[in-house]
Structure formats: structure tokens, C-alpha cells
C-alpha positions in Angstrom: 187.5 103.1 -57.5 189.9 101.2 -59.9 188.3 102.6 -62.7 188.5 106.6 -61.3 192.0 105.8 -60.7 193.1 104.3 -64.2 191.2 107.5 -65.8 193.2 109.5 -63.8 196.1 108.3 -64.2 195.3 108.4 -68.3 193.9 111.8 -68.0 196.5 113.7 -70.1 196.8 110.8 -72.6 192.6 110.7 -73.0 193.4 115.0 -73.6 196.1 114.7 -76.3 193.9 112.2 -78.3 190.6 114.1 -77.6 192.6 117.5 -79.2 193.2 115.5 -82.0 190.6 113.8 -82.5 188.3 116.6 -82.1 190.0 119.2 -84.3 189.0 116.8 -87.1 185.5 116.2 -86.3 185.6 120.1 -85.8 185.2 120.4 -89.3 182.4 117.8 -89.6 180.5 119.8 -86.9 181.0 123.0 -88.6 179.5 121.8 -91.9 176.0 120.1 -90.0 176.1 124.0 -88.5 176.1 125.5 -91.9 173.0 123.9 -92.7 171.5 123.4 -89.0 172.1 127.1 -88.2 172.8 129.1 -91.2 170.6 127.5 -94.0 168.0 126.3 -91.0 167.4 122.9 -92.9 167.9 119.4 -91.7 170.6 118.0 -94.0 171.0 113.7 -93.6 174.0 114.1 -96.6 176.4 113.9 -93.5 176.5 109.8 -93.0 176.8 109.6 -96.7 179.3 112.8 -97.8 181.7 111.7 -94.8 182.7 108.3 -95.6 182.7 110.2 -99.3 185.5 112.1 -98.4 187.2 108.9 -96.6 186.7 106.5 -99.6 188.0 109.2 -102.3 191.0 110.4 -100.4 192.3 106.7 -99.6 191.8 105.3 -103.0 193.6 108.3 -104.3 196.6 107.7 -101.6 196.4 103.7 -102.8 196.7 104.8 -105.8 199.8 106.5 -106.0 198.1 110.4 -105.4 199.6 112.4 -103.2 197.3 113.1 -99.8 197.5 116.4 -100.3 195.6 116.1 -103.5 193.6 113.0 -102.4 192.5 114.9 -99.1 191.6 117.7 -102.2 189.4 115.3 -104.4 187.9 114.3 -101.1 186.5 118.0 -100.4 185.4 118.1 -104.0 183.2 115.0 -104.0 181.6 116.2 -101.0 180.7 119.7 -102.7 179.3 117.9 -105.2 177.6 115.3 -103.2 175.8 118.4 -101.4 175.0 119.8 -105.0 173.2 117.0 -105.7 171.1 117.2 -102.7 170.7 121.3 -102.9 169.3 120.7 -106.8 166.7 117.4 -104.9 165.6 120.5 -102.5 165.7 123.3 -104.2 164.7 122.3 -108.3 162.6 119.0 -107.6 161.0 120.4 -104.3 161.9 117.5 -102.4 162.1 118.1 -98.5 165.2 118.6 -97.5 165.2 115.5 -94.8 164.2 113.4 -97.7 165.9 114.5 -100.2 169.1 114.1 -97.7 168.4 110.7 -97.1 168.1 110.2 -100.8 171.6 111.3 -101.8 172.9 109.5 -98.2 171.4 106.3 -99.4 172.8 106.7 -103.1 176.5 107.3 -102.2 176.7 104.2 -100.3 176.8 102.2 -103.4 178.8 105.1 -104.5 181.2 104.9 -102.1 181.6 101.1 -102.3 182.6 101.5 -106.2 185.1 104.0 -105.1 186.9 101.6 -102.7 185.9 98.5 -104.7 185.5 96.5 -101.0 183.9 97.7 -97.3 187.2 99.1 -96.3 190.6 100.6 -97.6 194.0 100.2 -95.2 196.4 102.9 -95.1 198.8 100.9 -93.5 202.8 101.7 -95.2 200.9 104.4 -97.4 202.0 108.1 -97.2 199.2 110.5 -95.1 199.1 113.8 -94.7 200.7 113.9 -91.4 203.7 111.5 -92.3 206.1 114.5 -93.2 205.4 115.8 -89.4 205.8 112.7 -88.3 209.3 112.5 -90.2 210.2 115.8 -88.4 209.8 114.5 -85.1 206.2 114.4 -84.4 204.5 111.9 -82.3 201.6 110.9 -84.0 199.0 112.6 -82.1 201.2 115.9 -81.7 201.7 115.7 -85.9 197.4 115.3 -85.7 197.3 118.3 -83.8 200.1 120.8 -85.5 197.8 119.7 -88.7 194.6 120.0 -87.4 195.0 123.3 -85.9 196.3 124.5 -89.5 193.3 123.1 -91.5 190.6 124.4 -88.8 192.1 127.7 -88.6 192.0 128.2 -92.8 188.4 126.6 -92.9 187.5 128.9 -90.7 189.3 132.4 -91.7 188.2 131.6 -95.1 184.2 130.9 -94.2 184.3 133.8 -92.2 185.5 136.0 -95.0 183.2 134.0 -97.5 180.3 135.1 -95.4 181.0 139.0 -95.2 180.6 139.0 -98.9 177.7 139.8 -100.8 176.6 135.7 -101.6 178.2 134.8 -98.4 175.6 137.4 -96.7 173.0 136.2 -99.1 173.0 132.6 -98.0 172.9 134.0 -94.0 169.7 135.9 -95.1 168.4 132.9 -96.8 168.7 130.9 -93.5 167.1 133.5 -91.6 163.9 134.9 -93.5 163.5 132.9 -97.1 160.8 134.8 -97.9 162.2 138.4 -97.3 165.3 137.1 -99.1 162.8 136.5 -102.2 161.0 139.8 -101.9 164.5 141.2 -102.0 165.6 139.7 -105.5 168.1 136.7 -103.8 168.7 133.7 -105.9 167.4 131.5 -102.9 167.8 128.0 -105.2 171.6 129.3 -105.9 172.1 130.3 -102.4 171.0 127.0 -100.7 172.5 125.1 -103.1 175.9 126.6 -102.7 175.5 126.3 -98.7 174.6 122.2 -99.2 178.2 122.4 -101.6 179.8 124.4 -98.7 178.3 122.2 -95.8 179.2 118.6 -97.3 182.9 119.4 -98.6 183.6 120.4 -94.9 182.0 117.3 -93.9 183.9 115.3 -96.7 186.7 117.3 -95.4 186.4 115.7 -92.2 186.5 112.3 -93.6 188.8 112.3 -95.5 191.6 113.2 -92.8 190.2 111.0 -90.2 190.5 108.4 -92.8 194.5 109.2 -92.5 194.2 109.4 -89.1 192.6 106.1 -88.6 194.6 104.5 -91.2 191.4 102.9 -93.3 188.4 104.1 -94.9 185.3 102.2 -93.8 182.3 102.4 -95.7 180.1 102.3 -92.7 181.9 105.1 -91.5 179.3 107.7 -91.7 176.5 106.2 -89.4 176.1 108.6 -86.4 177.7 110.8 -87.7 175.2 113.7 -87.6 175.0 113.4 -84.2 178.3 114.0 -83.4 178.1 117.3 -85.5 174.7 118.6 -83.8 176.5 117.2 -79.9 179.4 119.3 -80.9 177.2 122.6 -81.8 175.2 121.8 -78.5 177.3 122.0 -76.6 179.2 125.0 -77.9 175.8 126.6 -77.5 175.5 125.9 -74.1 178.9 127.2 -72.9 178.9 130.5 -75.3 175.7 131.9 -76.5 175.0 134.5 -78.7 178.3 134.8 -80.2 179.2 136.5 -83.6 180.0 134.2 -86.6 183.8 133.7 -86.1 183.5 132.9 -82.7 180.6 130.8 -83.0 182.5 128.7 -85.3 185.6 128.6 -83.0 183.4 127.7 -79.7 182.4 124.3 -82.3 185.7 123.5 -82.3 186.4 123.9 -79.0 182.5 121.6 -78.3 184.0 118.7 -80.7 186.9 118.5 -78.4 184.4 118.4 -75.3 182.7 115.9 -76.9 185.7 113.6 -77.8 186.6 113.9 -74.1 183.3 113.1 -72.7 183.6 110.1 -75.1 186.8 109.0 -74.0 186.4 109.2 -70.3 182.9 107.2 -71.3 184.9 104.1 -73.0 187.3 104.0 -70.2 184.7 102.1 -68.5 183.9 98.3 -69.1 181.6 98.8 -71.6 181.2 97.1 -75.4 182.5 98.8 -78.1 179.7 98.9 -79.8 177.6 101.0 -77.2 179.5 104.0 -78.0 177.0 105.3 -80.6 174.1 105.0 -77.6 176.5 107.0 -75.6 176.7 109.5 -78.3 172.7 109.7 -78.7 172.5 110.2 -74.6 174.9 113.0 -74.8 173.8 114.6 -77.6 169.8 114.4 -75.3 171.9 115.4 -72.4 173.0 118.1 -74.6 169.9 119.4 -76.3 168.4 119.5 -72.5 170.4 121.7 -70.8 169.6 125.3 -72.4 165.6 123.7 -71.2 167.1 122.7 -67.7 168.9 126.1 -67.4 165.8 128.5 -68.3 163.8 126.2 -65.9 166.4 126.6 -62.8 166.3 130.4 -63.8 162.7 130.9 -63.8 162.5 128.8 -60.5 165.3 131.1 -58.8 163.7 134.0 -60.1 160.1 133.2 -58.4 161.6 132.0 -55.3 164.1 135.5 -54.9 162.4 138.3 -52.4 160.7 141.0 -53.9 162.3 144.5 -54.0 
């Protein structure tokens, strides 16, 4: 009962931070989707593009960069981290869960050049939300009003991106590869520029949770994939069938879930440590419930009186 009662009463507190918290993984979750969903191929870059993203940007902010360009370099090394795994899958027909694994198991000693030790501190260094927090921002709020800026132009411009011609191209890879062949599309280009796409989102990601953390770890990446699939789970599950835009919206919105679930999950005596089993039982928990809802459907539907 102590327990309910201390969640309760930190209830709006465990919201705030899971907004925050979950507008940046948003951006992680939408770049597993782009190769989960759109490209249809298991892509393991993620626990090696996202501390990418972290290590570039905080070196660059040590360093005297600004974040803005920092968070910048941070997308770009994911892009090409994911080029380097669309040219393993696509030119040296590797699988694409290998050839994942391959580029996730290079950048680790790539990302421990980049920081030149396991982790970078932030602390006293300029981040991209510091000029919020100048204005009057709480930390969390300045997350947030940031956040919600860099979601919504990820996602206006990805939406656009895939009305055009290639952006349409790489959607009908993902769905039929070999009608896309019979009908002239480039499907090495196409897959390769949706692994560039995919891991600069996820570097993305990494790089501004770095700020928001206030270090760069190089174990930062492990579960990460998880989170992203949890987070497009359980979008599915609340809004299915949805057109593109929204699709990617409803992500944001699961990441936030997701945090929150999290957070009311570490509110109880538990070790730190356990959270990544908690995120592997949600993410099951997740992946069950479109099996559990059919099931309960069917059931109702034999036990209802015939008409």
C-alpha cells in the first residue's frame, strides 16, 4: 500500500519525465519501424548506431562544437553507419540480421575511439536545451518544448519523403521485392537509403538523450531494439491500420506509454539493473496482445447466439 501511495502521489512527476523521455526514444522507435515495417528486415544496427549518435555529438560539444552541429554530425554518422550495413545486405548478400550484427559489433570499437574512454560527461557543457533552460525552462519542460519540435520535423519531413517517387519506391520495396524488381526499382539503392534513413533517426535519438542524460556511455545501445519494437507494439495495439503519418505519430505517442509503464515499474523496490528484463516482459507482453485479442474475439464470437 505504501508503494501505490508514493506512485500516486508522484504520478504527475513520473508523466512529465515519461513525455520527455519518450519524445526522444520516439525517434529511436521510428527508425527500428522504418526497417521493421517499411523495409520488412530485421536491422541489429540499432545498439550500435545509437550510442554512435551519443559518442559523436558529446565529443563534438567537449570539444568546443556547438550541439546544434554536434547533435548534426551525430545523425550523419548514423546514415552512414546504416550505409555500411545496407552495402553488407544488399552488395555482399549478407543477411540482414548478420550483417546488422556485424556493423553493431564494429562501431563499438568505433565508438570507443570517438570518446577515447567508456563514457563522456556533459556536466558545465552547453546542450541543446540550455538556451530553453536560460529562458525559463525547467529542465524537463525545456526536454519537452524541444522534443516536440524535433519529432514533429522528423516526421513532416519522412512523411513528405515518402510521397515521392524514391520515398514510394522504398515502401514498395518493403512490401513485394520482387514486384518492385519486375518494375525496374533500384532495390540495392532503395534499401540502402532506408538502412541510411532508419540509423540517423536512431543516431538521432542518441545523440539528444546523450544531452539529456548529461554523458555518453558506450554501453548505451544494449536493449535498445527492444525499446524501439515495445514502442511500435504497442502503438499497434491501440491504433491499427493507420495511414503513414499517423502511424508514425501513434509511435510517438507508444514510446511515451512505454516510458510510463517503465517508470511506474522502477517505482517499486527493485535493482536497477532488472529494468532491461522488465523491458523484455513488456515488449512479450506487448507482442501478445494482438494474439490474446483475436483469441477473446473468436471465443466471443462462438459463444454469441445465432441469428
Amino acid at each position: 500500500m505504501e508503494i501505490l501511495s508514493n506512485i500516486l502521489t508522484n504520478l504527475p512527476s513520473i508523466a512529465v519525465s515519461s513525455i520527455s523521455q519518450g519524445l526522444l526514444w520516439s525517434l529511436l522507435a521510428i527508425g527500428v519501424f522504418i526497417t521493421y515495417r517499411i523495409l520488412d528486415v530485421a536491422d541489429l544496427t540499432t545498439e550500435g548506431t545509437f550510442p554512435l549518435g551519443g559518442a559523436i555529438a558529446a565529443t563534438a560539444i567537449v570539444n568546443g562544437l556547438s550541439p546544434v552541429i554536434g547533435t548534426l554530425l551525430g545523425f550523419g554518422g548514423g546514415m552512414l553507419a546504416g550505409l555500411i550495413s545496407g552495402l553488407l545486405h544488399t552488395k555482399l548478400k549478407i543477411p540482414a540480421l548478420l550483417a546488422g550484427i556485424i556493423t553493431m559489433t564494429g562501431l563499438y570499437s568505433i565508438n570507443s575511439r570517438i570518446m577515447g574512454k567508456p563514457n563522456v560527461s556533459l556536466l558545465g557543457e552547453e546542450r541543446l536545451f540550455s538556451s530553453f533552460e536560460a529562458l525559463g525552462f525547467n529542465k524537463e519542460n525545456a526536454v519537452i518544448f524541444v522534443g516536440l519540435i524535433i519529432v514533429a520535423i522528423v516526421i513532416v519531413t519522412l512523411y513528405v519523403f515518402f510521397r515521392t517517387e524514391i520515398g514510394l519506391s522504398i515502401v514498395a520495396t518493403g512490401d513485394n521485392l520482387e514486384m518492385s524488381e519486375a518494375n525496374g526499382i533500384n532495390t540495392h539503392t532503395t534499401k540502402i537509403l532506408g538502412y541510411m534513413i532508419s540509423n540517423g533517426c536512431i543516431a538521432l535519438s542518441g545523440a539528444l538523450l546523450a544531452q539529456n542524460n548529461g554523458f555518453a556511455d558506450l554501453n548505451a545501445g544494449v536493449g535498445t531494439i527492444v525499446i524501439g519494437l515495445a514502442s511500435i507494439i504497442i502503438s499497434e495495439v491501440l491504433f491499427a491500420s493507420q495511414p503513414l503519418f499517423f502511424r508514425m505519430c501513434s509511435i510517438v505517442l507508444g514510446a511515451i506509454i512505454y516510458r510510463f509503464i517503465l517508470a511506474i515499474i522502477l517505482e517499486f523496490p527493485i535493482e536497477a539493473n532488472d529494468n532491461k528484463l522488465f523491458s523484455a516482459l513488456i515488449l512479450i507482453l506487448c507482442l501478445s496482445l494482438p494474439l490474446i485479442k483475436k483469441k477473446m474475439r473468436r471465443k466471443n464470437g462462438k459463444g454469441a447466439p445465432a441469428k
